[in-house]
C-alpha positions in Angstrom: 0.0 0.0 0.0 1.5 3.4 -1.2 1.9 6.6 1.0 -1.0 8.1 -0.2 -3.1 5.2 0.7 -2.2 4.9 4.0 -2.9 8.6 4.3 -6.3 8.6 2.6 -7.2 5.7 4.7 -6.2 7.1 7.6 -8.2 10.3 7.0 -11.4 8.4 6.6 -10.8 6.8 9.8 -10.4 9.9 11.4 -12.9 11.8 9.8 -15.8 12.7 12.0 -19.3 10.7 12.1 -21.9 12.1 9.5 -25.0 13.8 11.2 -27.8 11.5 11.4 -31.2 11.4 9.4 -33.4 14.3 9.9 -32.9 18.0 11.5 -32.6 18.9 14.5 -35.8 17.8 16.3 -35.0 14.4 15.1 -31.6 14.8 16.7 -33.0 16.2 20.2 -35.6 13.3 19.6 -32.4 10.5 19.6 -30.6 12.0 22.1 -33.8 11.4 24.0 -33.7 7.8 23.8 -37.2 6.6 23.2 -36.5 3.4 23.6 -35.6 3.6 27.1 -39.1 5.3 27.7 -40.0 1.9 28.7 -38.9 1.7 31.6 -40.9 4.7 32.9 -43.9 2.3 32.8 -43.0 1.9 36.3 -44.3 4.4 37.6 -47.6 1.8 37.8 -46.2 -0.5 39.9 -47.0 0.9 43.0 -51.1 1.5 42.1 -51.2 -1.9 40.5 -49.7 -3.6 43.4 -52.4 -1.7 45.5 -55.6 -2.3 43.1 -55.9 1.3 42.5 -54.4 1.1 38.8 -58.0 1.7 36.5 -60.0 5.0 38.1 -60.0 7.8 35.8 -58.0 10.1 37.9 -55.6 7.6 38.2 -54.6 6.8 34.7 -54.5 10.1 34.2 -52.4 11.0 36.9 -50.5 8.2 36.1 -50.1 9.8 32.8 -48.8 12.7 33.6 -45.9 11.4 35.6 -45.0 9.0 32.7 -44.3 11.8 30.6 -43.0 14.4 33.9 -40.5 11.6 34.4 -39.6 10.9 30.8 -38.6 14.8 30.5 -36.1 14.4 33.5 -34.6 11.5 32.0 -34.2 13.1 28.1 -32.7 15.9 29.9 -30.2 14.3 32.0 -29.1 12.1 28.5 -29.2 15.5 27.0 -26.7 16.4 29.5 -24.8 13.5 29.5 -24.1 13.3 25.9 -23.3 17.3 25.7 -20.5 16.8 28.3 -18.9 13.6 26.4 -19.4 15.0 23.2 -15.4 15.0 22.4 -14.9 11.6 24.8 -18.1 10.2 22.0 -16.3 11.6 19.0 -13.5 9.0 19.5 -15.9 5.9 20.7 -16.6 3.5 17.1 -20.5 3.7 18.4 -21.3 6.7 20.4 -19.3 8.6 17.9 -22.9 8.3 15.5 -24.9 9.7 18.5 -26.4 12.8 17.4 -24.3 15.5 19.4 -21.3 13.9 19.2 -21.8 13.9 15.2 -22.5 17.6 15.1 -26.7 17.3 14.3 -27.0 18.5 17.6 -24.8 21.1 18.5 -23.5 21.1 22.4 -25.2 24.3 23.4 -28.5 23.5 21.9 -27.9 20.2 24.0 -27.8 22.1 27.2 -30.2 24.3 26.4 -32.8 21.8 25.9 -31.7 19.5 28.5 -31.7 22.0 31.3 -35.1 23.9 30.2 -36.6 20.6 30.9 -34.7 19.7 34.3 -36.3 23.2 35.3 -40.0 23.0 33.7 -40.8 19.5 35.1 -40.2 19.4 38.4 -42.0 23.0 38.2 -45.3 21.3 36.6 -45.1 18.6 38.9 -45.4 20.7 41.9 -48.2 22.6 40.4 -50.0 19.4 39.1 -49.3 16.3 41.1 -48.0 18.1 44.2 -44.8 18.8 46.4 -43.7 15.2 47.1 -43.5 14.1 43.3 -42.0 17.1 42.5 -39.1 16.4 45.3 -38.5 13.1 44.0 -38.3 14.2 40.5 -35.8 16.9 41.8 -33.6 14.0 44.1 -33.4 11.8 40.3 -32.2 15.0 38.7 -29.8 15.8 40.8 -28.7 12.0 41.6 -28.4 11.5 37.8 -26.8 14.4 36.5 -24.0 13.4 39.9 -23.7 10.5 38.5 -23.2 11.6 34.7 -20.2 14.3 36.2 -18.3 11.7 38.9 -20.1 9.3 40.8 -20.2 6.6 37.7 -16.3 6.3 38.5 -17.3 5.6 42.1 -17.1 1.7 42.6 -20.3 0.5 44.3 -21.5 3.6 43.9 -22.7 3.5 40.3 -24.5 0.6 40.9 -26.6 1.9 44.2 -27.4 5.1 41.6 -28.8 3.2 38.8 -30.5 1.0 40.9 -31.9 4.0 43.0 -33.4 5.4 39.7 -35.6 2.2 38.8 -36.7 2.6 42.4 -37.7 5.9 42.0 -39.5 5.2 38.9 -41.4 2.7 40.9 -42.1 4.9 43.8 -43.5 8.1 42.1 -46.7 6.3 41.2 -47.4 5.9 44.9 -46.5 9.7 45.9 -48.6 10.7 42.9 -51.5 8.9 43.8 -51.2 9.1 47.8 -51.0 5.5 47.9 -48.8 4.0 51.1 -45.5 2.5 50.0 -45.3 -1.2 51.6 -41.7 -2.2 52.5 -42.1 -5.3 50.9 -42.9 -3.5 47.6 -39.8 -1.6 47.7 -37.3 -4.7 49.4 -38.4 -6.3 46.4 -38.1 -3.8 43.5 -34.6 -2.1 45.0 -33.2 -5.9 44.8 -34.9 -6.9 41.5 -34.0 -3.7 39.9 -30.3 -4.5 41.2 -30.1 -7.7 40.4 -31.0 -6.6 36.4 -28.2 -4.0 37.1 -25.9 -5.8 38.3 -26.3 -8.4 35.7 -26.0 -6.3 33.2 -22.5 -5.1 34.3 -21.7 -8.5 34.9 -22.6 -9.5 31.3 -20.7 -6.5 29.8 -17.6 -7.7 32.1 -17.7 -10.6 30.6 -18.1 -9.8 27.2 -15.0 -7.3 27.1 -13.0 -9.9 28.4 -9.3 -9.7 27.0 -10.7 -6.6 24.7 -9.2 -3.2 25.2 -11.3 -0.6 25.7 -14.1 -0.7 28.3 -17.3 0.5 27.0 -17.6 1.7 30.8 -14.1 2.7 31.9 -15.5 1.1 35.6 -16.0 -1.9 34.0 -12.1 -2.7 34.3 -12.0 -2.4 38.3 -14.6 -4.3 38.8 -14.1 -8.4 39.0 -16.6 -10.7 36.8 -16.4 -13.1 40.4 -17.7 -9.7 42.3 -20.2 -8.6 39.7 -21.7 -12.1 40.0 -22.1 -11.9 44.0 -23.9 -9.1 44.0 -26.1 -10.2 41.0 -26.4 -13.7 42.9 -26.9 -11.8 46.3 -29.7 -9.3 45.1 -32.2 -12.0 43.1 -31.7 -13.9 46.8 -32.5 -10.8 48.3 -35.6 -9.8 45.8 -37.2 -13.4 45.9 -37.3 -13.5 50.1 -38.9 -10.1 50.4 -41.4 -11.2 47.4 -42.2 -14.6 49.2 -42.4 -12.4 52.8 -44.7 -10.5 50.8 -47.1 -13.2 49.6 -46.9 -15.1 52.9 -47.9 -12.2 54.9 -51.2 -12.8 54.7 -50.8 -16.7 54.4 -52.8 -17.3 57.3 -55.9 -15.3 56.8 -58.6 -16.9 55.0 -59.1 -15.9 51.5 -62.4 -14.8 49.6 -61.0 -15.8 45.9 -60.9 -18.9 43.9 -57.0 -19.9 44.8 -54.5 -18.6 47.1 -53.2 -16.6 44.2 -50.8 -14.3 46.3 -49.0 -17.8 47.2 -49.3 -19.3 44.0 -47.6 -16.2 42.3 -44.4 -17.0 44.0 -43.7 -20.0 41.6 -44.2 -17.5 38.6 -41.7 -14.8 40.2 -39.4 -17.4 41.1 -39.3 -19.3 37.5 -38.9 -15.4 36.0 -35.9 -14.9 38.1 -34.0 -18.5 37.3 -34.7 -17.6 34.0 -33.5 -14.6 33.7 -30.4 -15.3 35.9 -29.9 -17.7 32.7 -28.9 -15.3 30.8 -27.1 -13.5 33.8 -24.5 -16.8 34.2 -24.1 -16.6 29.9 -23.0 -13.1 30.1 -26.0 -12.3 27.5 -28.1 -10.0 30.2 -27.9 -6.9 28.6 -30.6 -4.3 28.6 -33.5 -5.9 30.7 -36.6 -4.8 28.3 -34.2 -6.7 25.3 -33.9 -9.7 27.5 -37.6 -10.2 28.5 -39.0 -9.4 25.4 -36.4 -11.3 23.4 -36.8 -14.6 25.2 -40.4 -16.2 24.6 -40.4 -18.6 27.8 -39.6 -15.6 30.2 -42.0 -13.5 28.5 -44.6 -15.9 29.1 -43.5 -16.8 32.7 -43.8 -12.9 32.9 -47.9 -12.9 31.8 -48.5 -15.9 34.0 -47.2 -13.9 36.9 -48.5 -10.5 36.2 -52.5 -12.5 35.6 -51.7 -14.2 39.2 -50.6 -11.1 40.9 -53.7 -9.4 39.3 -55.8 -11.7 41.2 -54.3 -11.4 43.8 -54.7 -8.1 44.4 -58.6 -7.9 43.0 -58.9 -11.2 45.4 -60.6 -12.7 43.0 
């Protein structure tokens, strides 16, 4: 290969990631990450696992913090991908996300990020009340920590991300007025953990021997301590499930079956399984995972319709 080649080679290499498809609201839009919205659906959990999921003033209420939550999340990403736009640049993958390849420039980035950090915490107070609007204010500021130094923090980064699924499952409740059981958040803190954890774990494991950490953390951590925690959380998340279902285990029941009870096979099964693809290293995001694997996603309706009658006693 000729001088030149190895130049002109070189330069393409080095040449910066064309913008993506569309303007600039399609840019924002990206950078928003719809397809992490999912996971604001739990901000139903708590109503559902109170029976108080399908009034009118809660769906709509319901509603609302869905998309009040969704906001502070596209803004933190906003954020987050402003701030590593030049770190992005230089990553084969991020380097295609839309700030780091100029569609979005940084200050529009900001901009837009921070108007909505500021506006929805502001509507939540005015429409679903001080409490919701603290929380949303705690996973700003928790997040946007995270995005500047605690995500270098051993431990640390876990307890964060895990803290945010919490949160996601606690505003429902504060919206809604509806008391918080400790069993309801033993069991979603540790679920929500173990799906962290196992994602970590499975990224550990796949960059094995590889240079270049997708997570720069990723190389201080051990694959054997990724897998405790994983290990110790799903042990964790299935004892305060069964406490849960056994509370009641000695008062007699007005439905058909002991459903509460019966729901613990379906929780347990959906944990093995997905600890499955925890021990393969394949765990990566958790919506990917239950909706790519058919036996876990029906494990997953079997519980929900058991929990369901459970909770209309049915």
């Amino acid at each position: 290969m000729t001088e030149t080649a190895v130049l002109r080679q070189r330069t393409h290499q080095e040449r910066p990631a064309p913008p993506g498809k569309g303007g600039l609201l399609a840019g924002l839009l990206r950078t928003a990450r719809p397809k992490q919205w999912v996971k604001n659906v739990l901000v139903a959990a708590a109503p559902a696992a109170a029976g108080e999921l399908f009034s009118r003033h809660a769906l709509l209420q319901l509603a609302l913090v869905f998309c009040l939550f969704t906001a502070c999340a596209a803004a933190v990403y906003l954020v987050n991908d402003a701030r590593d736009a030049d770190a992005d640049r230089a990553h084969p993958v991020k380097r295609h996300r839309p700030v780091a390849a100029g569609q979005v420039p940084v200050p529009v980035a900001y901009t837009v990020g921070g108007c909505l950090g500021l506006l929805a915490p502001a509507a939540a107070a005015w429409l679903c009340g001080p409490a919701v609007a603290a929380l949303l204010t705690a996973y700003l500021a928790m997040q946007l920590a995270y995005c500047i130094s605690l995500k270098h923090v051993l431990v640390v980064d876990l307890a964060v991300v895990t803290t945010g699924f919490l949160m996601r499952a606690m505003i429902g409740g504060l919206a809604l007025g509806i008391p918080l059981s400790r069993w309801f958040l033993i069991t979603t803190g540790f679920g929500a953990l173990f799906m962290v954890s196992a994602k970590r774990y499975s990224e550990a494991v796949q960059m094995a021997g590889e240079a270049g950490a997708t997570r720069a953390l990723l190389t201080e951590y051990t694959t054997g301590y990724l897998r405790f925690v994983w290990q110790l959380a799903a042990g964790v998340a299935v004892l305060g499930y069964c406490l849960w279902a056994m509370e009641e285990g000695g008062v007699p029941h007005t439905s058909v079956l002991p459903w509460r009870q019966l729901s613990m096979v379906a929780f347990i099964l959906a944990v093995l399984r997905y600890a499955v693809f925890a021990d393969r290293g394949t765990a990566g995001e958790p919506e990917d995972v239950v909706l790519g694997d058919r036996a876990l996603a029906l494990i997953g309706v079997a519980w929900v319709a058991m929990y369901g009658l459970a909770v209309a006693n049915w």
